[in-house]
C-alpha positions in Angstrom: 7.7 -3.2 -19.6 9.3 -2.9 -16.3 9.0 -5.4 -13.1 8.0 -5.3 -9.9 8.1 -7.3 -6.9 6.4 -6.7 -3.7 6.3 -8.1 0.0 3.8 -7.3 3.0 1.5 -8.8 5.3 -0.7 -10.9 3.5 -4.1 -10.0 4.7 -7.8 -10.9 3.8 -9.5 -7.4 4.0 -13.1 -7.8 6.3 -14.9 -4.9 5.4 -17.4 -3.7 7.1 -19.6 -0.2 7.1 -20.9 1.1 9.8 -23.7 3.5 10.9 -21.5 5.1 14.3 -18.4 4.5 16.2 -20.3 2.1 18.8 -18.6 -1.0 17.7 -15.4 0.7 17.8 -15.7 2.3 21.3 -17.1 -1.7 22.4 -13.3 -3.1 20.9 -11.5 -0.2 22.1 -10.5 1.3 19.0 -9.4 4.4 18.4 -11.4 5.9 15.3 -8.4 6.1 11.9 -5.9 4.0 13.4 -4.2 0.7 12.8 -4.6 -1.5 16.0 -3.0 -5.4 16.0 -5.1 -7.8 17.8 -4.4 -10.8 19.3 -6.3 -14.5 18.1 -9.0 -13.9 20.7 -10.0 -10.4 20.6 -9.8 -11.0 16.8 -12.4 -14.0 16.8 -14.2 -12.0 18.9 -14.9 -9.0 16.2 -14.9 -11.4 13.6 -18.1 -13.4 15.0 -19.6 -9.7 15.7 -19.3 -8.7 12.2 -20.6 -12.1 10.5 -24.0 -10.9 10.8 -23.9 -7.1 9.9 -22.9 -8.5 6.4 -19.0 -7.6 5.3 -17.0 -8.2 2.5 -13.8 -10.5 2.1 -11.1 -9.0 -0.6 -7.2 -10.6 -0.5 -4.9 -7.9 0.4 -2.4 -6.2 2.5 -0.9 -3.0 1.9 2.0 -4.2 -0.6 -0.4 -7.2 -2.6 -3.1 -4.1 -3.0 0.0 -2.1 -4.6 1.2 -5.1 -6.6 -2.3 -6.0 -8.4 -2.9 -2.9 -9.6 0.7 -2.9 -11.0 -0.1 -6.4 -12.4 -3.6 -5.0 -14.0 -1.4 -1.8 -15.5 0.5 -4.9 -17.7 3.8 -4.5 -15.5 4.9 -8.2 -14.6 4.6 -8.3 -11.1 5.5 -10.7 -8.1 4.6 -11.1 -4.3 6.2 -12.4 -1.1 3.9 -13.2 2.0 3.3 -15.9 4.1 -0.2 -17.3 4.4 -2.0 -20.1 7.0 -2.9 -23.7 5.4 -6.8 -22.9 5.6 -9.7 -21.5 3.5 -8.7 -17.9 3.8 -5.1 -18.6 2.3 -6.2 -20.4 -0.4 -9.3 -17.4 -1.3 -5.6 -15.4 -0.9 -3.4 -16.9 -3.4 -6.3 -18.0 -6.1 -6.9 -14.1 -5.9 -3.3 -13.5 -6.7 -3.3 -16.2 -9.3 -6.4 -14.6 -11.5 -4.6 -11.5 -11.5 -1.0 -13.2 -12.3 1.0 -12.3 -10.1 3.6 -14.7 -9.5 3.4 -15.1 -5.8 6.1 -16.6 -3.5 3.1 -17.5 -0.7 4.8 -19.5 2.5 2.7 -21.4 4.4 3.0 -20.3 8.1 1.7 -22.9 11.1 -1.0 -20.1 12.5 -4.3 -19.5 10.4 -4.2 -16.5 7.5 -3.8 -13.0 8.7 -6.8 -10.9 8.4 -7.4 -7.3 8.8 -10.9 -5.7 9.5 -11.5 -2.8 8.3 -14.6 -0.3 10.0 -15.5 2.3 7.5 -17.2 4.8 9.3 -19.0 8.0 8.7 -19.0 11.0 7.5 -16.1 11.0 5.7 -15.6 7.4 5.0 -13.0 7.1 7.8 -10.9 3.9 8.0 -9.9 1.9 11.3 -8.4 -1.2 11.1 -8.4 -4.0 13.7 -5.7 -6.3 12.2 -4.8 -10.2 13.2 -1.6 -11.0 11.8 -1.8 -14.5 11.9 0.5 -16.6 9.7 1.6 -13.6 7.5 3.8 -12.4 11.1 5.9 -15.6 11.0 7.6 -14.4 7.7 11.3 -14.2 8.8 14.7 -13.5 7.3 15.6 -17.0 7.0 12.6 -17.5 4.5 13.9 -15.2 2.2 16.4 -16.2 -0.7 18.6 -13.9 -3.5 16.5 -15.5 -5.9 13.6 -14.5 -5.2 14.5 -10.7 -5.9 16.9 -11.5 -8.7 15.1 -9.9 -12.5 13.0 -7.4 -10.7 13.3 -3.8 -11.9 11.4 -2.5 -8.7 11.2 -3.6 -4.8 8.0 -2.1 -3.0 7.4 -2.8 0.6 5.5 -1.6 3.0 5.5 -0.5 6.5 3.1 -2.5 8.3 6.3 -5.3 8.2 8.4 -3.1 10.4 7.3 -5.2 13.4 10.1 -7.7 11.9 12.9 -5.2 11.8 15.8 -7.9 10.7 13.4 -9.1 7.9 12.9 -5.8 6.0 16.9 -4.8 6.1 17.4 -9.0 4.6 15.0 -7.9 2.2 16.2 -4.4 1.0 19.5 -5.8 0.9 18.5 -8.4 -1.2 16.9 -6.0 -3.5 19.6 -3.8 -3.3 22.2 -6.6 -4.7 19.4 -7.0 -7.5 19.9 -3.7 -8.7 16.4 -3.1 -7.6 14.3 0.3 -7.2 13.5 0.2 -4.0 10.2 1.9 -2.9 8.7 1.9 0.5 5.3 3.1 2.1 5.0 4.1 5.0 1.8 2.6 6.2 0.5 4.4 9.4 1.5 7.2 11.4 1.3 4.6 14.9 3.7 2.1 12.9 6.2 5.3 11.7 5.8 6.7 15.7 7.2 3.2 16.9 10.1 2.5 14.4 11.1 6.1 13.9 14.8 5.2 13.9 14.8 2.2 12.0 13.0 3.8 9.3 15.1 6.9 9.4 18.1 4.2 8.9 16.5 2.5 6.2 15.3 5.4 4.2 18.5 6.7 4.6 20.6 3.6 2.9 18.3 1.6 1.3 14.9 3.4 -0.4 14.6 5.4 -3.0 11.1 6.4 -3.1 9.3 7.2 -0.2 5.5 7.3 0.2 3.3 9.1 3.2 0.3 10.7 4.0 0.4 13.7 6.0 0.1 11.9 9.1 3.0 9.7 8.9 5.0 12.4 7.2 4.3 14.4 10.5 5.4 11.3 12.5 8.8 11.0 10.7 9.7 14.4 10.3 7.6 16.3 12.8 6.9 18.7 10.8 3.9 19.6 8.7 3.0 18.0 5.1 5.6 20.5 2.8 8.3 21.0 4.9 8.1 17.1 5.7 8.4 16.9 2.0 11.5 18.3 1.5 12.6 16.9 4.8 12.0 13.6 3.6 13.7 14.2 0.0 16.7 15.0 1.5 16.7 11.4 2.6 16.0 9.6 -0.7 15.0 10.6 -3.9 11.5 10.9 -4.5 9.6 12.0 -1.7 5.6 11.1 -2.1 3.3 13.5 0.6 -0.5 12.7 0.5 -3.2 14.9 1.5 -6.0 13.4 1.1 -9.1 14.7 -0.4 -6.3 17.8 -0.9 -4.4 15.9 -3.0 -0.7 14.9 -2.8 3.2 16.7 -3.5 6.1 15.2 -5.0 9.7 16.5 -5.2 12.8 15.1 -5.9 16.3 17.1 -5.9 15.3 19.2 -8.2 11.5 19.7 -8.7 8.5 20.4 -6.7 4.6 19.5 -7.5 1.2 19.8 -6.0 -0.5 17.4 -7.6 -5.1 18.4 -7.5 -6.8 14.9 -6.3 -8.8 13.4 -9.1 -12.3 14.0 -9.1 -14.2 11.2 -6.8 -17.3 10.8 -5.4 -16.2 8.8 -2.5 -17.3 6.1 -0.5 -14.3 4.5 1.1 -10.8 5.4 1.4 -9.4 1.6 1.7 -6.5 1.0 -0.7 -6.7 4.9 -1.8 -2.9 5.2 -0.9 -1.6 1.9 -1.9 -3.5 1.9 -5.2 -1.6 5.6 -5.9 1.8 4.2 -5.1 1.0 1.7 -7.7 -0.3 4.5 -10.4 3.0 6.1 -9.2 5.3 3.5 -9.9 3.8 2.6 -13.2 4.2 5.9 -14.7 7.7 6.2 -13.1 9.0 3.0 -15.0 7.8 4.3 -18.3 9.9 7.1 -17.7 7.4 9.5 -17.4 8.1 13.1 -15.6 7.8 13.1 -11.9 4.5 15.3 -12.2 2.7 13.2 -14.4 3.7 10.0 -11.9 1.9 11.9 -9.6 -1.0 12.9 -11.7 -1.2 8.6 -12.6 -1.2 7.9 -9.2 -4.0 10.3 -8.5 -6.1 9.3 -11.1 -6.5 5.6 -10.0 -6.5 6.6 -6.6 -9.8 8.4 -7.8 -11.4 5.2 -8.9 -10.5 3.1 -5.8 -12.6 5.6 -3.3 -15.8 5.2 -5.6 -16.2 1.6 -4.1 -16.3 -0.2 -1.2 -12.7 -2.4 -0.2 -9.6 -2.5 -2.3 -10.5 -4.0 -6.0 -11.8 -1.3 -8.5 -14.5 -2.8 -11.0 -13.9 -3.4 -14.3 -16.1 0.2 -15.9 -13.4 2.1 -13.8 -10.4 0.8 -14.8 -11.4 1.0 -18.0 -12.0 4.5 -17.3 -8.6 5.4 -15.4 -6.9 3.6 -18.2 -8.3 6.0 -21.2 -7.8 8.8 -18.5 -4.2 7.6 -18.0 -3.5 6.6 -21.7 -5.0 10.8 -22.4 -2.4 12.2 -20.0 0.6 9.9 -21.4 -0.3 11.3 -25.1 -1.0 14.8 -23.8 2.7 15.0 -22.2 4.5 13.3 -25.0 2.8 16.3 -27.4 4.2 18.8 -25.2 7.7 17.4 -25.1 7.6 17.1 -28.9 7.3 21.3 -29.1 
């Protein structure tokens, strides 16, 4: 089986539910975005969600990606930088049960967290994120080594902040022969980079992962013709619509892929946990639609719990789902 390696912020998710937007009006954040915080205004909503009673799950964009790929059997690797304190060490024993084989740097700041509101009715996520340690990952920390034997390269947006570290790092992965995929992260992140990512979808990535709102903020256009604007700049070109579902094209075919059935709680990880479904089925070889329809089906399972990790019942479940699909599309390419 194919490899992957992935880099990102690396992030202990603080989840917390909430019953109305109060909290968020009180930190002045505006509902579904992605907001960076500095260490005091960070503290601040940390010691007001202790006592509502929250959740702590390692992860960060790419590491939510990469341990799902890691679960689907694919050898899988990470590249982050964590603080020398309690919540790096929950971070890389987390990646260590699931083995990944982690490159974790220690940075001189404290871990990065991100806390996530989930809000009602629709299980809307807004993230108030201190970046801590993981935002003293720099060029210099990366070597040709560590991308060297990796089939695929999957990073994700959120690192844009360090322009001169993602182009190090896709060109390292480039001069591994590596696949190089790239997720967008969030449509505030695409709006502020717009021409760096333009630049580096255009030289470097091959597959290219949005939802419509950060499709719209790179193309300015709506979710299909950002499709196909977007595949004429790599590709695969990955469009996410939600509870809608998600399109896929490359140069030559189109697909609406249906979302899986769900009864959802929370969206967190619903995107990066398809990109991993994605790239799973795309390094068995599998047709572009039935990527999709992989991706969508573990998405599906992620959105049925609260944070990032899917229990054990559902993966067993996405996995017989998945292993169904696999068999039902080598049948039909047997006729």
């Amino acid at each position: 089986m194919k490899s992957i390696l992935g880099m990102g912020n690396a992030l202990t998710d603080i989840l917390a539910v909430l019953q109305d937007d109060a909290l968020l009006r009180q930190f002045h954040l505006p509902k579904g975005s992605m907001q960076h915080v500095d260490m005091q205004t960070g503290d601040r909503i940390w010691q007001t969600l202790k006592p509502m009673g929250v959740q702590y799950v390692a992860g960060g964009s790419a590491a939510n990606t990469i341990t799902c790929t890691a679960i689907f059997g694919m050898e899988s690797g990470f590249i982050g930088k964590i603080g020398d304190d309690d919540l790096g060490h929950l971070y890389k024993s987390d990646q260590e049960q699931y083995g990944i084989r982690s490159t974790l740097l220690k940075g001189s700041n404290s871990s990065g967290r991100a806390m996530v509101f989930i809000t009602a009715p629709n299980a809307e996520r807004t993230f108030a994120v201190y970046l801590g340690a993981a935002l003293e990952l720099v060029p210099e920390d990366l070597k040709p080594e560590y991308f060297e034997g990796y089939d695929y390269f999957h990073i994700e947006g959120y690192l844009v902040q360090n322009q001169n570290l993602v182009r190090k790092a896709v060109e390292y992965a480039r001069a591994a022969g590596c696949i190089i995929s790239l997720d967008m992260a969030s449509y505030n992140v695409v709006e502020s980079n717009e021409a760096f990512l333009h630049d580096i979808v255009d030289h470097y990535v091959d597959i290219v992962f949005a939802n419509e709102s950060e499709a719209r903020a790179f193309t300015g256009m709506e979710p299909r013709e950002a499709l196909d604007e977007i595949a004429r700049h790599c590709s695969i070109a990955v469009v996410k619509v939600g509870k809608d579902g998600s399109m896929v094209r490359d140069a030559s075919e189109y697909h609406y892929i249906e979302a899986w059935p769900a009864a959802t709680v929370d969206a967190t990880g619903a995107g990066d946990t398809y990109a991993a479904g994605f790239l799973y089925a795309h390094s068995l070889g599998l047709p572009l639609k039935v990527c999709g329809e992989v991706g969508s089906i573990i998405a599906a399972k992620v959105v049925e719990v609260i944070g990032t990790k899917i229990d054990i019942p559902r993966w067993k479940d996405a996995k017989n789902e998945i292993r169904s699909l696999i068999a039902d599309c080598q049948s039909k390419t047997e006729k």
